[in-house]
N, C-alpha and C positions, 0 to 999 in steps of 0.2 A: 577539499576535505580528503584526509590521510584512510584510506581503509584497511584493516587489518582484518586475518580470517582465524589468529590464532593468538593465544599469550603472548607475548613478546615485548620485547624493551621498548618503549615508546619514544624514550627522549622526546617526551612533552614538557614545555614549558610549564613549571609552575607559577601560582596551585592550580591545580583541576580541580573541575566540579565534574563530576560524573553523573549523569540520566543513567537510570537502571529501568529497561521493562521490555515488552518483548515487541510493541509498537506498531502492532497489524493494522496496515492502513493510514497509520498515524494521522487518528484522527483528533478533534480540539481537546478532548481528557489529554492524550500524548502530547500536543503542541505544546501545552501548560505546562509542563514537566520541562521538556525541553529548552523550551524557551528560555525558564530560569535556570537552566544549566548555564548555559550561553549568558545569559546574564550576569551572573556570579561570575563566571570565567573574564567576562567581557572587562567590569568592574576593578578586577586587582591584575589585568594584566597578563593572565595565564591561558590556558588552553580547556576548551569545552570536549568534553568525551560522552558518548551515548556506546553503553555497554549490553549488548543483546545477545539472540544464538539467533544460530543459519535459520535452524531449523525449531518448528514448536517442540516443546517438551513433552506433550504429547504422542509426539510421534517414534518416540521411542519409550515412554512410558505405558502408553496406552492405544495403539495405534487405531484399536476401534471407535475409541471414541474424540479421537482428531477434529475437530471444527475446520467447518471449509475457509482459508484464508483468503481476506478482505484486498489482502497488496500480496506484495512477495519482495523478496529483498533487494530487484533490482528498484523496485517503485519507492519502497522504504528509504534507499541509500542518494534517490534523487530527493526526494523529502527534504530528507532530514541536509543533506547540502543545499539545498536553496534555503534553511535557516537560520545558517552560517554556522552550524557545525566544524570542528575542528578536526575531531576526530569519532571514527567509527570504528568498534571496536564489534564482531560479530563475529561469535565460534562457534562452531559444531556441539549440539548440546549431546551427550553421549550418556551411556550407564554407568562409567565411573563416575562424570560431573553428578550425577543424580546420586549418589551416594556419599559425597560432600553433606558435612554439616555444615548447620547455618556460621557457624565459628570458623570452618574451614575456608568456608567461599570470601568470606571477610578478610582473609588474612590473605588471602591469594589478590584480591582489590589491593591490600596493601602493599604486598610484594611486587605487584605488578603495574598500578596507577598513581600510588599511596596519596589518594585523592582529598582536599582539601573539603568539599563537600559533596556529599555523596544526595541527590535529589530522587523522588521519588512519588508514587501514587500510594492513596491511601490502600489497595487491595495487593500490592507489591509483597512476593513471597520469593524468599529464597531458602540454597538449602534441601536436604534430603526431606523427603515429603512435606515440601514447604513451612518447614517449621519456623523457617525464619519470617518474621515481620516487620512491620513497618515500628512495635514496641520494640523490638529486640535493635534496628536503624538506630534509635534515640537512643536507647539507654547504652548500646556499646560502642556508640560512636565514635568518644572519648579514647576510649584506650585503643582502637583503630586509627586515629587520626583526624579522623573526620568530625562536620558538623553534617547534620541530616535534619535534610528540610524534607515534611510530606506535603505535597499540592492536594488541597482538597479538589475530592471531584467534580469534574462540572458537569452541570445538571439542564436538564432539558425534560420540560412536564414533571420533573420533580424525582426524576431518578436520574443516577448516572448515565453521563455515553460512554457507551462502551462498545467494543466490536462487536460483539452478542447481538447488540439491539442492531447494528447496522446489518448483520447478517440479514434480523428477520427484515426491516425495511428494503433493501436490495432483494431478497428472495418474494416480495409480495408489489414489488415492483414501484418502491415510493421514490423514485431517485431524486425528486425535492426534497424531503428528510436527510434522508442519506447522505447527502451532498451537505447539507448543514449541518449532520454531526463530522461529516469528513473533513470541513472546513473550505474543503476542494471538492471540483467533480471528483467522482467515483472513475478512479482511471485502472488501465488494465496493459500489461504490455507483453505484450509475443513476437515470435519471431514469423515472419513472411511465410509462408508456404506456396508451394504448388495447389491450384484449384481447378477448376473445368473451364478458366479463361474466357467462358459467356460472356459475365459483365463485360468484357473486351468488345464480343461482339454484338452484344446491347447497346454500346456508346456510352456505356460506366466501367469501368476499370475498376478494378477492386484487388485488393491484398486481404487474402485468405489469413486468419489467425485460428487456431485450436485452444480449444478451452480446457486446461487440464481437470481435471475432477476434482482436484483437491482448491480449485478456485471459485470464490463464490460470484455469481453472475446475475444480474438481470434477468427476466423474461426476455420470452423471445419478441423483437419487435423489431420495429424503425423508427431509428436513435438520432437527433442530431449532436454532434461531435468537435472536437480539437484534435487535432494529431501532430505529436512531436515526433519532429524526427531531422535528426541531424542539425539539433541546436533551432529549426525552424519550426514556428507552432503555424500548422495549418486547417484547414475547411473539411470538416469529414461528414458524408451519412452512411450510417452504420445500420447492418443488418444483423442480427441476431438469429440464429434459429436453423431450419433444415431446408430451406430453401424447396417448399413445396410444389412453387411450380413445376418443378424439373424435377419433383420425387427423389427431392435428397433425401440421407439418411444420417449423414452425420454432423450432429452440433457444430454452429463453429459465427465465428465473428468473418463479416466481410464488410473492410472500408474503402469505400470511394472517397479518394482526396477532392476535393472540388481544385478544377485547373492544373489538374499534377495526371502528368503521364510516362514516368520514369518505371522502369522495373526494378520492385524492391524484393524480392525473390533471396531470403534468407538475410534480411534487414531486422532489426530487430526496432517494432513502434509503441508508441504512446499511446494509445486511447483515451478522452477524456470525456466521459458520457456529460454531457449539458439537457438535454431533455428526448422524451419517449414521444413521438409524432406520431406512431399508429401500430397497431398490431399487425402479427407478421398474416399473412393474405397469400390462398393460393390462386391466382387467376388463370383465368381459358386462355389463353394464349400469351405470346413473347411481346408482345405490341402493346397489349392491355398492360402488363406488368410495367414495359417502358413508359407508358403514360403515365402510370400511378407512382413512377420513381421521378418524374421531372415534378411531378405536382408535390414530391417528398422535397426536391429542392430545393424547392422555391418557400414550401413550408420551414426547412431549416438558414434559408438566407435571413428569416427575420430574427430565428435564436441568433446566428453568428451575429447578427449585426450586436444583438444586442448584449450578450458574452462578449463583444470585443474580441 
């Protein structure tokens, strides 16, 4: 998959079908979408393009009331290439784009993709205060170029998935849910840090990850796991939380690879939450804690078996 981080000449194969939306987490409502980009594109021969920004709109529109993001763009950009994705098209959303009419942003698609079909969600807004819609898709499509298909949403209990709902199920800790509107574990990826190297001297090893604020997260607990890393998906138990026994203070993700003892120290890994094995626990001493992590592993040896 091609990435781009700005406007520019694609010399893409025609016709395209372009994905349009912002695809936080890309969970099965975005798969939908996608998918029949790639399809359409698949069909006559051409090229698949999924057209987003870096960053939420939000975040320069309204930065207080920003919603905590489900993925982030390195997790987005692995997505959406494991779907066969052609192309990724992902730019900085800014205050002049925000001041584009919906007529403007249409004609710049045409300038720039001049896309055969343009696919989309039915809640899909473009355009200076979103004034563009999924009616204004259909009915201008025509003298844009385009044909404009809307994916109905898909529904679970009878309303849409959407990131919204995955927020509250990840923040009240249903990672079975969540994982089904994900389509996938709920994954997260950071880079390695420096940590206090105990698990070292506990006989767990662990690579320290920071949770940015603006990421939505799990309770605190112990997680069994997948971890990608360097093309290898391996065995993880995950600790969430402040690590009470030792009176931490600060949040943070710590994975022990199962059988891996390599220094990943500014490595950049995968998380793939698969299920929540017990709440985080401070105990009396280092001994008690090591017993209650071998009894964690042996409890996640039966998830991995059965995750695959």
């Amino acid at each position: 998959m091609q990435v781009y981080a700005k406007w520019t000449d694609l010399r893409a194969r025609a016709p395209i079908a372009v994905a349009l939306g912002m695809f936080d987490g890309v969970h099965i409502g975005h798969q939908r979408i996608v998918h029949r980009a790639v399809e359409l594109a698949k069909a006559e021969g051409g090229t698949s393009v999924v057209f987003t920004f870096r960053n939420h709109p939000l975040s320069v529109l309204a930065p207080q009331s920003l919603p905590l993001q489900v993925g982030s763009n390195e997790l987005r950009e692995q997505i959406l290439a494991s779907f066969g994705v052609d192309i990724l098209l992902a730019i900085p959303f800014t205050r002049e784009l925000a001041q584009q009419s919906p007529e403007e942003f249409l004609a710049m698609l045409r300038r720039y993709l001049a896309p055969h079909y343009v696919v989309t969600g039915p809640n899909y807004t473009f355009g200076k205060k979103g004034k563009g819609t999924r009616r204004m898709l259909l009915r201008l499509g025509a003298k844009y170029g385009f044909h404009a298909e809307i994916c109905p949403a898909v529904l679970r209990d009878g309303r849409p998935v959407s990131s919204t709902r995955i927020r509250a199920l990840l923040s009240k800790g249903d990672l079975a849910e969540a994982n089904a509107f994900l389509g996938n574990p709920f994954s997260f990826i950071g880079r390695v840090v420096h940590g206090e190297r105990r698990g070292r001297t506990l006989g767990f090893p662990t690579a320290n990850l920071m949770i940015p604020d603006t990421q939505a997260m799990l309770p605190n607990g112990v997680y069994a796991a997948h971890v990608y890393l360097d093309g290898r998906k391996l065995d993880g138990l995950v600790n969430i939380g402040n690590n009470p026994t030792f009176e931490g203070d600060t949040r943070r993700i710590e994975v022990h690879i199962r059988d891996f003892d390599a220094m990943l120290y500014n490595k950049a890994i995968r998380v793939a939450f698969l299920q929540k094995l017990r709440e985080e626990k401070k105990f009396a001493s280092a001994e008690e804690l090591v017993r209650q992590i071998q009894k964690d592993r042996l409890a996640a040896e039966t998830v991995w078996a059965q995750m695959g």
